[in-house]
BALUMZA-845324 format. One line per field, with one value per residue (C-alpha): residue in one letter; x, y, z. Coordinates in nm, 2 decimals. Each point is the difference from the previous one (the first is absolute). Layout:
// residues N
r <- (a,...)
c1 <- (X,...)
c2 <- (Y,...)
c3 <- (Z,...)
// end
This chain:
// residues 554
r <- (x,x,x,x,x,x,x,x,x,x,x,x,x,x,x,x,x,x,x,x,x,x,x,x,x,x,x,x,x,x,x,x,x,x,x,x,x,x,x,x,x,x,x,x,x,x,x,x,x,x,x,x,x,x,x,x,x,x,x,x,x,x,x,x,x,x,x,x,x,x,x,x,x,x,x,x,x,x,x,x,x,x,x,x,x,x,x,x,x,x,x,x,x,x,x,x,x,x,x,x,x,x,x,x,x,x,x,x,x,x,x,x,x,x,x,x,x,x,x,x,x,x,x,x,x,x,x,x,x,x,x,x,x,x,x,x,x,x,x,x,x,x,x,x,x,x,x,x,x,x,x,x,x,x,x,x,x,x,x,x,x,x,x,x,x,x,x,x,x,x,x,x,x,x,x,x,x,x,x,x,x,x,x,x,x,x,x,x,x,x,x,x,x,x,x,x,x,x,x,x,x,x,x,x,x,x,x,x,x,x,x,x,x,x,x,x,x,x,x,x,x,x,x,x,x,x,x,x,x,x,x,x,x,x,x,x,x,x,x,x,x,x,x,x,x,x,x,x,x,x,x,x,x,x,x,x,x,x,x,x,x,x,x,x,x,x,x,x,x,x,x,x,x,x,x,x,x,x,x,x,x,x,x,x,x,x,x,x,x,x,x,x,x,x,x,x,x,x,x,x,x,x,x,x,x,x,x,x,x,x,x,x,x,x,x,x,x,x,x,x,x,x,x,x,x,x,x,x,x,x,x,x,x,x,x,x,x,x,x,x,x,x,x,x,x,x,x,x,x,x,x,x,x,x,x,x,x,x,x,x,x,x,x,x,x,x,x,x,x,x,x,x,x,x,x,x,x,x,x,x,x,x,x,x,x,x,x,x,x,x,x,x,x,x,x,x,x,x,x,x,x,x,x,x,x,x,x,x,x,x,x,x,x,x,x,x,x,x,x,x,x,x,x,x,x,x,x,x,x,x,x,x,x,x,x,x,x,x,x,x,x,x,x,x,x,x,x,x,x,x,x,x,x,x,x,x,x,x,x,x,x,x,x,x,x,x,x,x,x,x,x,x,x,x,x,x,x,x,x,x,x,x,x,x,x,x,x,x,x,x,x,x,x,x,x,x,x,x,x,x,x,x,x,x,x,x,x,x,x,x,x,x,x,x,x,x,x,x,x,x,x,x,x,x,x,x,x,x,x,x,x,x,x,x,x,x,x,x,x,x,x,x,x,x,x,x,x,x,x,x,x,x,x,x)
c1 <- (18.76,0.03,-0.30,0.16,0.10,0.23,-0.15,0.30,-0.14,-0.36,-0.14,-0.31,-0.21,-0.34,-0.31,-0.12,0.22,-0.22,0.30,0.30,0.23,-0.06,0.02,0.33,0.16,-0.11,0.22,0.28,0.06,0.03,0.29,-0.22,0.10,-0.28,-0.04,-0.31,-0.19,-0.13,-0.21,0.13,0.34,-0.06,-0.24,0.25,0.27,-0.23,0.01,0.37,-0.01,0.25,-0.02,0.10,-0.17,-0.17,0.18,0.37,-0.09,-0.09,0.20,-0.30,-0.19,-0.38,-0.12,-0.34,-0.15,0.06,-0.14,0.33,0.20,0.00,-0.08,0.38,0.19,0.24,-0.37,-0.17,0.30,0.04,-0.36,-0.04,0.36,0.00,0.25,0.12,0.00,0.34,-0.06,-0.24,0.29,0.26,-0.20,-0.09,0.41,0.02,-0.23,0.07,-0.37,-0.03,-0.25,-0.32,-0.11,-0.31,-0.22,-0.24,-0.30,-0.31,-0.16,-0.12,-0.32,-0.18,-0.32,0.00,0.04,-0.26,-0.28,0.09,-0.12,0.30,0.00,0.21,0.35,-0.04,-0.06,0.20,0.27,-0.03,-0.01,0.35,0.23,0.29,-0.15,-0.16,0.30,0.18,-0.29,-0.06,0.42,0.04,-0.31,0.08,0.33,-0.11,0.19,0.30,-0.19,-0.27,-0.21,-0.20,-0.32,-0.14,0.05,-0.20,0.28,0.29,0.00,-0.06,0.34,0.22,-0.12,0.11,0.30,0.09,-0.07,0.22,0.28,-0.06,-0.17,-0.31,-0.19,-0.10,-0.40,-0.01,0.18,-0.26,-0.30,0.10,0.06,-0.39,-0.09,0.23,-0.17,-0.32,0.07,0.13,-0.33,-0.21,0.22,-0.08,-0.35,-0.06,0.15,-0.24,-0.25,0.06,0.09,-0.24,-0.23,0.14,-0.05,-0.40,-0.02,-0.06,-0.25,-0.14,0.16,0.32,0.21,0.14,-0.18,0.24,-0.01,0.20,-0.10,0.22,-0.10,-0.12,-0.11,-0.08,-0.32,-0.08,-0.23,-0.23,-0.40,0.06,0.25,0.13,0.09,0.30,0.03,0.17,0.01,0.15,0.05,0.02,0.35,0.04,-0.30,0.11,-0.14,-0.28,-0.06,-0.15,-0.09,-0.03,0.00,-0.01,0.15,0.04,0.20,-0.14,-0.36,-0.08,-0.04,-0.01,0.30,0.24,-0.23,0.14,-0.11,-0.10,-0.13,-0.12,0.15,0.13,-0.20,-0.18,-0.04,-0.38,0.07,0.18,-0.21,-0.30,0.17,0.09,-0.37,-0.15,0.31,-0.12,-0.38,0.09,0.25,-0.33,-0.13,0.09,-0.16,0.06,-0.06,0.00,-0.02,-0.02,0.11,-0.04,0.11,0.09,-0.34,-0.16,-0.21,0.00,0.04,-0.10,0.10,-0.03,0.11,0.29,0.20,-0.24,-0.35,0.12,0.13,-0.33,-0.22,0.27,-0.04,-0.37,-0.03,0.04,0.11,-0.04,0.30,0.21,0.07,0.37,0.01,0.26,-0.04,0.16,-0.07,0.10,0.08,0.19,-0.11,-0.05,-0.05,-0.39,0.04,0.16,-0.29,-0.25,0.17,0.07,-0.36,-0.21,-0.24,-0.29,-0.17,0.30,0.22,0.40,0.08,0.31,0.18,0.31,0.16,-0.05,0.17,-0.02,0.24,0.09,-0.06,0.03,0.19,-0.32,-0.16,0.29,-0.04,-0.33,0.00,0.29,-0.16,-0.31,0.17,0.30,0.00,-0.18,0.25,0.03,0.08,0.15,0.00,0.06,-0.13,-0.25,0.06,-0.43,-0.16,0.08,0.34,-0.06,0.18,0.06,0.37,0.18,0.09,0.35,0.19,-0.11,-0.33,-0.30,-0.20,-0.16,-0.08,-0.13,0.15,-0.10,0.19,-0.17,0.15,0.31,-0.05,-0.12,-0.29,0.05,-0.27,-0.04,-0.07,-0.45,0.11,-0.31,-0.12,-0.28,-0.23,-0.37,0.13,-0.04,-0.30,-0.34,-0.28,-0.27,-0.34,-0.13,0.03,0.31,0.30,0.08,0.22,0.02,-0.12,0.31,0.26,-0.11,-0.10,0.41,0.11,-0.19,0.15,0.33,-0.06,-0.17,0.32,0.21,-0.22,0.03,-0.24,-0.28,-0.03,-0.28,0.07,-0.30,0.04,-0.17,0.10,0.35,0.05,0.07,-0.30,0.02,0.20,-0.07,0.32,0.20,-0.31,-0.13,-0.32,-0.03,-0.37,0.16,0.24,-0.29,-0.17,0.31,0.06,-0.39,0.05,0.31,-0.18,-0.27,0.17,-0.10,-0.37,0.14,-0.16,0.31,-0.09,-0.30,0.08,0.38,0.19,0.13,0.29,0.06,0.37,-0.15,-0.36,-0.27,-0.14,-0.34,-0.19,-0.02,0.31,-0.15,-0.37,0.17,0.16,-0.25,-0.25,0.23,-0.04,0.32,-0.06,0.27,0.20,0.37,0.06,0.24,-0.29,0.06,-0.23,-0.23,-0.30,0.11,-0.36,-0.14,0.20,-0.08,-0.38,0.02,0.18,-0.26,-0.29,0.16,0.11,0.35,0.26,0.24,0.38,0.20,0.39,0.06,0.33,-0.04,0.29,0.03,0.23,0.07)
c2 <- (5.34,0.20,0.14,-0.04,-0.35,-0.01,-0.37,-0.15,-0.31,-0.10,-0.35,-0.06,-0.27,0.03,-0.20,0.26,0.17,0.28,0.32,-0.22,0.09,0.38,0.00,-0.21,0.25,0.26,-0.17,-0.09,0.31,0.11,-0.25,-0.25,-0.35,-0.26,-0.33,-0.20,-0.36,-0.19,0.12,0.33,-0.03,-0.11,0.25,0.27,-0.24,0.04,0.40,0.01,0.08,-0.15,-0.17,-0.26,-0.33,-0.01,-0.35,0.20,0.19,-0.30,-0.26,-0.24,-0.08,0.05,-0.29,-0.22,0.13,0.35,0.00,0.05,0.30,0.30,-0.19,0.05,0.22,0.21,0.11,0.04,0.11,0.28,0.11,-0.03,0.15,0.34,0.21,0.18,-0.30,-0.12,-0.34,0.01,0.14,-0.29,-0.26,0.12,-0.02,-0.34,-0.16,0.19,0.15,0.30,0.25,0.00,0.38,-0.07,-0.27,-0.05,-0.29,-0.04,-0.33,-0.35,0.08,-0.22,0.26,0.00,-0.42,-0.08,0.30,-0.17,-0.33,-0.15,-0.27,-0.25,-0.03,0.27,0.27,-0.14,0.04,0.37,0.06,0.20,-0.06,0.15,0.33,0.12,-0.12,0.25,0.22,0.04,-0.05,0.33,0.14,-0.03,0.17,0.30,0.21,-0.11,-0.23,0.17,-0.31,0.02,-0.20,0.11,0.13,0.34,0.09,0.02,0.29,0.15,-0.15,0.04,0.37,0.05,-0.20,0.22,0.32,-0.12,-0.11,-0.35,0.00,-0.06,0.23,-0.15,0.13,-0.24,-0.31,0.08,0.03,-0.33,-0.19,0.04,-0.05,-0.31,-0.15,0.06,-0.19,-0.28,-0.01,0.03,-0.34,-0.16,0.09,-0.12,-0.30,-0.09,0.12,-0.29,-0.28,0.06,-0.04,-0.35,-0.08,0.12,-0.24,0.30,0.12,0.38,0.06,-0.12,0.03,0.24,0.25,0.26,0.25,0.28,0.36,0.32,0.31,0.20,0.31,0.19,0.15,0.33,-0.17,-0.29,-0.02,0.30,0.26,-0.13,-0.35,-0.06,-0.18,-0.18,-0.19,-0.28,-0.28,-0.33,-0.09,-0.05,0.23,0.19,0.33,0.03,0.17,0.35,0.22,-0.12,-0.38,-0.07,-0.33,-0.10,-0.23,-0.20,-0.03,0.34,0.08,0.33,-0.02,0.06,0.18,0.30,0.34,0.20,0.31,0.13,0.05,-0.31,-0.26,0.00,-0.33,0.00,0.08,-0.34,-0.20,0.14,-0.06,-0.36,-0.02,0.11,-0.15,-0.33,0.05,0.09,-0.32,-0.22,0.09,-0.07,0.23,0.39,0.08,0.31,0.05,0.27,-0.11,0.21,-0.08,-0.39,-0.02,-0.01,0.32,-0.03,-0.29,-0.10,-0.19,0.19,-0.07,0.16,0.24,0.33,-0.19,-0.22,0.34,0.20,-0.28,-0.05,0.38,0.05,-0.32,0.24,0.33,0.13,-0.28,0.01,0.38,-0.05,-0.36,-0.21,-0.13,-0.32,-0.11,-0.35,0.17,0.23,0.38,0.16,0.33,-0.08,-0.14,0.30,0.25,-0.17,-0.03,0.40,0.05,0.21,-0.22,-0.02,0.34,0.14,-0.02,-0.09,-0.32,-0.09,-0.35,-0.03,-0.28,-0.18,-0.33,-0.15,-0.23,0.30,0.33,0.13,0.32,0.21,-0.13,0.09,0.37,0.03,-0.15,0.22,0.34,-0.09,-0.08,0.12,-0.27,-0.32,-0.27,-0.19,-0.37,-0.27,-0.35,-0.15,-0.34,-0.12,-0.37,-0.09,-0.01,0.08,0.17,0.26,-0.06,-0.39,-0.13,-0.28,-0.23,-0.17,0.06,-0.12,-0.06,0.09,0.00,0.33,0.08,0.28,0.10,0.22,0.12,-0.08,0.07,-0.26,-0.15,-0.04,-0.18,-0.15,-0.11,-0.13,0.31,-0.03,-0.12,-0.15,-0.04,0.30,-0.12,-0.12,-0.36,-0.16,0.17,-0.21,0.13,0.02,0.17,0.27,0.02,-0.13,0.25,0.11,0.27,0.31,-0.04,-0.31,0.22,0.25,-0.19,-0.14,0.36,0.04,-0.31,0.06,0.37,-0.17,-0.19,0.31,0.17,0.03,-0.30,0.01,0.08,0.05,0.15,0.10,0.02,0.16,-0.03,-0.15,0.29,-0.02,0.28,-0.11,-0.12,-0.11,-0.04,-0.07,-0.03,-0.19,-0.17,-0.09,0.13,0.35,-0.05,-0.03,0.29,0.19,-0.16,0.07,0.38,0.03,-0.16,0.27,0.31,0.34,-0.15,-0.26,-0.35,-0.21,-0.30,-0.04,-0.31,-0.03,-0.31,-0.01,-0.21,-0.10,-0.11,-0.25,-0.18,0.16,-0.13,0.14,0.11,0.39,0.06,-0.16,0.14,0.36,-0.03,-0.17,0.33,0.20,-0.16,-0.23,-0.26,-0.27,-0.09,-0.19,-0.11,-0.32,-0.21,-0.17,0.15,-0.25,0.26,0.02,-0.17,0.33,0.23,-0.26,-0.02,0.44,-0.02,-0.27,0.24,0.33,-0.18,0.04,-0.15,-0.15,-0.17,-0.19,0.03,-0.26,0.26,0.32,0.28,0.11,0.35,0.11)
c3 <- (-6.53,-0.32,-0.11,-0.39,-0.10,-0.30,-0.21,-0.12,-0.04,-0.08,-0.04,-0.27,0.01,-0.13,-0.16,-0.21,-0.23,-0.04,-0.10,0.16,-0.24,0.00,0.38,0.02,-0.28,0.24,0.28,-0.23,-0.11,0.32,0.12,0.15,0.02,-0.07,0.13,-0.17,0.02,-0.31,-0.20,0.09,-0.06,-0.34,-0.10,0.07,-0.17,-0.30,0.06,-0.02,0.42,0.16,0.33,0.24,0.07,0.32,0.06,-0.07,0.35,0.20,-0.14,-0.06,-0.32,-0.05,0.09,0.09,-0.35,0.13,0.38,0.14,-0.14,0.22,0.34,0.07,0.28,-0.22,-0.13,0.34,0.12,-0.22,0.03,0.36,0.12,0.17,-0.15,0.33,0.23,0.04,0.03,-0.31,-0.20,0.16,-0.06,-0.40,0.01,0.17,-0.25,-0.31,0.03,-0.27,0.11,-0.25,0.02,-0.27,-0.05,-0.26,0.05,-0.15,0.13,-0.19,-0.19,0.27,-0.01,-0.39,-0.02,0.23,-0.17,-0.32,0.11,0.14,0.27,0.20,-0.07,-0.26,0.28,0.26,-0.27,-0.01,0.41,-0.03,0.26,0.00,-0.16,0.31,0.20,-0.18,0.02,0.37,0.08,-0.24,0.15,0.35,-0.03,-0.21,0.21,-0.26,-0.24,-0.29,-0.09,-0.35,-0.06,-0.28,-0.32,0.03,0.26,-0.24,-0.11,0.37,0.13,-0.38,0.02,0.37,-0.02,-0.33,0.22,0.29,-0.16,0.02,0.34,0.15,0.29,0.34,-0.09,-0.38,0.19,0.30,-0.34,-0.14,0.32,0.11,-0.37,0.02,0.28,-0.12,-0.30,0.19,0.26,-0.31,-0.19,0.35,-0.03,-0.32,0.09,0.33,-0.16,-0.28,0.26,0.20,-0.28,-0.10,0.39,0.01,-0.31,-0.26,0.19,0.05,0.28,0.10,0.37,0.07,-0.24,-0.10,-0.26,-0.14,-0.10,-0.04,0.08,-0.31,0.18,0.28,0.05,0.13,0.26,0.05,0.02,0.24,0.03,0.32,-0.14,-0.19,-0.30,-0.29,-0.31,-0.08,-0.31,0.02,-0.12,-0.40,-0.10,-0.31,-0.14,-0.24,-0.30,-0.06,-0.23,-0.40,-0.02,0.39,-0.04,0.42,0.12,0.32,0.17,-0.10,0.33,0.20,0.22,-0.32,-0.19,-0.23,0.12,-0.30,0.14,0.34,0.32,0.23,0.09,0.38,0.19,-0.04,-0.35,-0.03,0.15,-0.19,-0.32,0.08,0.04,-0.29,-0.23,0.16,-0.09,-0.37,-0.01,0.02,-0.34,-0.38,-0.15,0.08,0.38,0.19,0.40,0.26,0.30,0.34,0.32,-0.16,-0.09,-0.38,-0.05,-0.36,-0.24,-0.32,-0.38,-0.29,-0.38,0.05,0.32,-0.07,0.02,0.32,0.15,-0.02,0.11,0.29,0.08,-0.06,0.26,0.31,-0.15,0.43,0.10,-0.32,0.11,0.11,-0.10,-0.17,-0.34,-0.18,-0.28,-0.20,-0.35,-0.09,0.00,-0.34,-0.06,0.01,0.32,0.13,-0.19,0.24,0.30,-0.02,-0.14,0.27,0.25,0.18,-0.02,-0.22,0.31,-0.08,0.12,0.17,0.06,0.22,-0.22,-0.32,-0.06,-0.37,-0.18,-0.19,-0.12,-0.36,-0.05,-0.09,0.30,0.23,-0.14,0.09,0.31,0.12,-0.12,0.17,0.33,0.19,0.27,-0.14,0.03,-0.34,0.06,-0.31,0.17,-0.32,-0.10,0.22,0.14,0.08,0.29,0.32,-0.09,0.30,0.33,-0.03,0.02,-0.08,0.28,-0.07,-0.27,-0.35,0.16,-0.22,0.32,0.08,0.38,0.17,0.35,0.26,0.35,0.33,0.31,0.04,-0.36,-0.31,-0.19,-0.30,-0.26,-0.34,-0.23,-0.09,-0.37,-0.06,-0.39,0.07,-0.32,0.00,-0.18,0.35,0.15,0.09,-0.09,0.34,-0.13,-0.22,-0.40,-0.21,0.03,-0.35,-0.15,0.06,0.36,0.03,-0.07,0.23,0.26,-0.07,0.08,0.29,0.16,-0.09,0.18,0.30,0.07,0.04,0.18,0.42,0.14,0.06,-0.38,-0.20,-0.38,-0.23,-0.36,-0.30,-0.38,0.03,0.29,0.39,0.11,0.37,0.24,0.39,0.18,0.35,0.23,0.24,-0.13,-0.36,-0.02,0.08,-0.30,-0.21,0.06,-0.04,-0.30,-0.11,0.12,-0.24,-0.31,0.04,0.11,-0.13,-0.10,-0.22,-0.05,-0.03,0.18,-0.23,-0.24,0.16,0.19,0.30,0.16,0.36,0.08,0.27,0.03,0.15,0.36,-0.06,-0.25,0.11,-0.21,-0.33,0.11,-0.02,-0.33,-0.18,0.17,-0.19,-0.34,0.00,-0.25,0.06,0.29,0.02,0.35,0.14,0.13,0.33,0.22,0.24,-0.12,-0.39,-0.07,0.12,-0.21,-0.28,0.05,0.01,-0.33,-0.15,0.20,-0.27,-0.26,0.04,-0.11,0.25,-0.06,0.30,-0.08,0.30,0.07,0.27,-0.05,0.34,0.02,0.31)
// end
C-alpha cells in the first residue's frame, strides 16, 4: 500500500449540484476520467464536461425509474478491490473491473423531503440506495479509495490532488472516509428516526429514539475542572446573524450562536445562557433576564431592551453580579449605555454573557470598550417559547422534547410549551385582577416556571424582585423570595404578586406572603387544602387566580 494514490478515474453522482461543475473542471484538468449517473451526467453535458455513462461501465441501463444504476460489480468492484492483493488485481482482469480511485456522493434529499412536509411514497422515494453503497464500499477501502460527500470538501481534495500531482495522501482519504461514514450513519438516522415515527403513529416519541448532533466544540472543562466536556449541534442547525441587521437563520438558539466578543464559552456558561434565552422567549414585548446558576435572578418587560434591562438588574442587583443576560430585542446603543451604566452603590457591574437577537454596531463598540472578556452572543431571530434546550425528536418533527441522562438511559419528555397567559385562569377569591397588576402577575408566572421547584417568584411593577428556588419546602421558598424583595431595607413586596409553580398544601406559604404585603397570588390549584389558602386570601383581601397547570423544574 501506497500512501499516494494517483485518481485516474473518478465517478460523480450527486443530489445537490452545489459547485459540481467547478469541482469536475478541477478533476478534468487534471487527466481524470469521469463516470456519472442521471442528473449528473447531464448537468456536466450541459457544462461542456465530458464523461461516460455509468451504464457504459456496467453494461446495464438505469433502470426501475432510477433505483438500480450503480448496484453493479464492475462498480463495487472497483471500489472495494485492493490494489496490492494479487487476486484483487486478477479478478479486476477476469471481469473487466476498472479501478474507481474517486468517488463523489451526496445522498437523496430524504432529510430535506420529509422537514418540508413530505410523506409516504414521497419520502420512501428519496431513501437513496445505491448512494451509500457506494459510500461505505469507497469508504471502507480508503486505504486506495478518497470518498467525497459533500460539497464543502472540494476544494480540500482539487487543492491536494493539484499539489500532488494528481494524487491523493493516505491522511485526506483516512479525513473523508470517517466524514463518509458519518454522513452515511447520520442518512440512516434520519431515516429511523422518520419510520419509527410512522410506526408510534406520529407520536412524540417514537422507537427506537435516535438523534443526531455533531460536535461543535470542545470545552475547556465541564461544571468542574475535572470533568470533561463538549458541545454539540443537532444535525442541520445553521448559523445566525450578527452584527447590523442580525437576520438568524434557525431557532435562534445558543448552541450556534455567533460569538461577537469575549473569550470562549464555559459549560456553565452554556447552560446558563440556554436558560435565560428560554425565559426571554416567553414574552412579546421587550424582556430581559439574569439567570445564575439556571435560575432567574432578574427579570422584567419594559417598553423597549434598556427599561426591561434595568428593572431585570435592579430585581437582585447582589445575584446579577456575574450573571448572564438575554434579552428578546435587539441591543441598541441605548441598551448598551445602561447596561455599562455604574450600579448599586456606583459599583461596575459585570455579566459573563449577553445573548440578544442582535447588536447594533454602536452597541458592539461600547460593549467591547467596557469589557475585555464579556462574551457577546447574536442568536438571531427568536422562534418563542421554550427555544432553550428542547430538541426535535424525528426528523421533520415539530415536536420539541427535553432529555436528560440517567444512569443506563435517557428520559424523554414533551418540552413545558404551555400557552403561559392569564386567558385561562379561574378566578378563586379576593378583588377582580385588572391591569397593571395582570401583566405582572403574567411575568411572575412565566419566571416561576423556570425557576428550580419548589418555586416561588415575587413581582413588583412589571419586575421579578424575588425569587425562592431549589428547596425543599415551598414555605421556605417564600421567605427567600420575601427576603429578596426587601433586601437592603426595601419594601418590595408591599403592593407586588407573587407566583407559585405548584399549589400550596397549607396555607403557611400564602400566610407568609400575604404578611409581607403581597397583593395577588397565581398558583395551579389542586391542593386537598386549597379552601384554606382561599379563605386566607378572602381573610386579606387578596386576590387569588388557579391556572389548573403546575410547572415543575427539576
Amino acid at each position: 500500500m501506497s500512501d499516494r494514490v494517483t485518481v485516474r478515474t473518478a465517478l460523480i453522482s450527486v443530489s445537490d449540484k452545489t459547485d459540481l461543475i467547478p469541482f469536475a473542471r478541477r478533476l478534468v484538468g487534471l487527466g481524470v476520467r469521469l463516470i456519472s449517473t442521471g442528473g449528473t451526467a447531464r448537468a456536466l453535458k450541459e457544462a461542456g464536461i465530458a464523461s461516460d455513462p455509468v451504464e457504459s461501465v456496467t453494461g446495464f441501463p438505469e433502470m426501475m425509474g432510477g433505483r438500480v444504476k450503480t448496484l453493479h460489480p464492475k462498480i463495487h468492484g472497483g471500489l472495494l478491490a485492493v490494489r496490492d492483493d494479487a487476486e484483487h488485481v486478477a479478478a479486476m482482469a477476469e471481469h473487466g473491473i476498472v479501478a474507481i480511485d474517486l468517488v463523489c456522493v451526496n445522498l437523496y434529499p430524504f432529510e430535506k423531503t420529509v422537514a418540508g412536509g413530505g410523506r409516504g411514497d414521497e419520502a420512501i422515494e428519496q431513501i437513496d440506495i445505491g448512494g451509500p453503497s457506494m459510500i461505505r464500499s469507497a469508504a471502507k477501502n480508503h486505504r486506495d479509495v478518497a470518498v467525497v460527500t459533500s460539497s464543502d470538501q472540494y476544494d480540500e481534495v482539487s487543492s491536494e490532488l493539484e499539489s500532488m500531482e494528481g494524487a491523493t495522501s493516505m491522511a485526506l482519504r483516512s479525513r473523508l472516509a470517517g466524514a463518509a461514514f458519518a454522513r452515511t450513519a447520520g442518512y440512516d438516522t434520519a431515516i429511523a428516526a422518520w419510520m419509527g415515527g410512522q410506526q408510534s403513529g406520529g407520536g412524540s416519541f417514537p422507537d427506537p429514539l435516535v438523534m443526531r448532533y455533531e460536535r461543535l466544540s470542545e470545552l475547556r472543562y465541564g461544571e468542574n475542572p475535572h470533568q470533561a466536556a463538549a458541545l454539540y449541534g443537532a444535525v442541520g442547525g445553521g448559523a445566525v446573524g450578527g452584527a447590523g441587521s442580525g437576520a438568524g437563520r434557525g431557532a435562534g438558539g445558543v448552541a450556534r450562536a455567533k460569538q461577537l466578543h469575549g473569550k470562549g464559552l464555559s459549560y456553565n456558561n452554556l447552560m446558563d445562557a440556554d436558560a435565560a434565552l428560554a425565559l426571554v422567549c416567553e414574552f412579546e414585548q421587550a424582556a430581559a433576564a439574569v439567570i445564575k446558576h439556571t435560575n432567574p435572578c432578574g427579570c422584567a418587560i419594559g417598553a423597549d431592551a434598556a427599561e426591561a434591562f434595568e428593572k431585570a438588574y435592579s430585581g437582585d442587583p447582589l445575584a446579577a453580579f456575574g450573571g448572564i443576560l438575554a434579552l428578546n430585542r435587539a441591543v441598541s446603543a441605548g441598551c448598551a449605555s445602561a447596561i455599562t451604566a455604574p450600579g448599586l452603590g456606583g459599583q461596575k457591574k459585570f455579566l459573563e454573557v449577553i445573548l440578544a437577537p442582535s447588536f447594533e454596531e454602536e452597541a458592539l463598540v461600547l460593549l467591547r470598550e467596557h469589557w475585555k472578556n464579556v462574551r457577546l452572543m447574536a442568536v438571531g431571530e427568536l422562534a418563542g417559547a421554550g427555544v432553550g434546550s428542547s430538541v426535535g425528536v424525528g426528523v421533520g418533527s415539530s415536536t420539541r422534547v427535553d432529555l436528560r441522562s440517567i444512569v443506563g438511559g435517557v428520559l424523554a419528555q414533551e418540552s413545558d410549551m404551555a400557552d403561559m397567559s392569564s386567558a385561562g385562569w379561574k378566578y378563586a377569591a379576593g378583588p377582580e385582577l385588572k391591569d397593571p397588576t395582570r401583566a405582572t402577575l403574567e411575568l411572575a408566572w412565566c419566571a416561576v416556571k423556570h425557576a428550580k421547584s419548589n418555586a416561588i417568584v415575587i413581582a413588583n411593577d412589571g419586575a421579578v424582585v424575588g425569587v425562592g428556588a431549589g428547596q425543599m419546602d415551598r414555605v421556605e421558598s417564600c421567605k427567600i423570595a420575601i427576603a429578596k424583595a426587601n433586601a437592603r431595607g426595601q419594601r418590595r413586596s408591599e403592593g407586588a404578586v407573587a407566583a407559585s409553580d405548584a399549589f400550596f398544601p397549607f396555607r403557611d406559604g400564602p400566610d407568609a406572603l400575604i404578611a409581607a404585603g403581597v397583593g395577588a397570588i397565581v398558583q395551579p390549584g389542586g391542593s386537598v387544602r386549597d379552601d384554606q389558602t382561599i379563605e386566607a386570601c378572602r381573610e386579606a383581601s387578596v386576590t387569588l387566580m388557579f391556572t389548573g397547570r403546575r410547572h415543575f423544574r427539576h
